[in-house]
C-alpha positions in Angstrom: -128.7 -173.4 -62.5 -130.6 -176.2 -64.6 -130.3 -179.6 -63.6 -129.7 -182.1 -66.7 -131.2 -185.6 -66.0 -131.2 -186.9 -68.4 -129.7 -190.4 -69.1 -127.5 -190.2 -72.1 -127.8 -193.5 -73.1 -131.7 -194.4 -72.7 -131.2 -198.0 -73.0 -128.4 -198.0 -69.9 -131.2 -196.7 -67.2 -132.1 -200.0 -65.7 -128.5 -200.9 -65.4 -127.7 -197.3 -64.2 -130.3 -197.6 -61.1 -129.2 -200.9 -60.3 -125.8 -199.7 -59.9 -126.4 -196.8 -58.0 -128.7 -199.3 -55.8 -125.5 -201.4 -55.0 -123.4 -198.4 -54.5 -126.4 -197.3 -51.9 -126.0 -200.9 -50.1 -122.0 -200.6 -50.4 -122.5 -197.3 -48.1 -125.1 -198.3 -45.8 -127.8 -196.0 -47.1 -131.4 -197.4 -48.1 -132.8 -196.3 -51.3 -136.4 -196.4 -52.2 -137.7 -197.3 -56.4 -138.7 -194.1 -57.0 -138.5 -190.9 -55.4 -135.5 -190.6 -52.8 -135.2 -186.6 -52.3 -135.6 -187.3 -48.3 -131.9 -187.9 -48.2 -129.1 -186.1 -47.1 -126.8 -184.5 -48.5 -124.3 -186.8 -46.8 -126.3 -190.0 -48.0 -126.5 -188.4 -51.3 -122.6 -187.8 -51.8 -121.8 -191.3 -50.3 -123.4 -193.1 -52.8 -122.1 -190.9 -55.9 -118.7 -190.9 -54.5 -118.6 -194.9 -54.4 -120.1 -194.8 -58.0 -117.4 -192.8 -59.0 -115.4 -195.1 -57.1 -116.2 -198.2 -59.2 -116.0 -196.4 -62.7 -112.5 -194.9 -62.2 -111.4 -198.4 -60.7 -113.4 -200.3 -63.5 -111.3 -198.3 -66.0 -108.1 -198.4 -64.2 -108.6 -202.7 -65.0 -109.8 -201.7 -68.4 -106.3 -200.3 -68.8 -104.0 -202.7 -66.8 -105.7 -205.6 -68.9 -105.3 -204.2 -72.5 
């Protein structure tokens, strides 16, 4: 299967990794700038589960506050 990494919003990508550096931190995992491929699987769903985490509470607010 082909892997897509592509960001789809170019100009997002700093703010992208420095989310996904506070949802590492949140978790307990350390990332590296760069390449991070020596981490689990575990460490690896941790971190995209508490992104997901954030976006679906960010736009549960979104909603409330409208």
């Amino acid at each position: 299967m082909a892997r897509n990494n592509k960001t789809l919003v170019p100009e997002a990508k700093a703010a992208l990794d420095q989310f996904k550096m506070e949802a590492a931190s949140e978790v307990g995992v350390t990332l590296n700038q760069g390449y991070n491929g020596d981490l689990t699987s575990k460490q690896a769903g941790s971190i995209g589960g508490q992104m997901v985490k954030k976006m679906v509470e960010k736009y549960e607010n979104d909603i409330k506050n409208k």
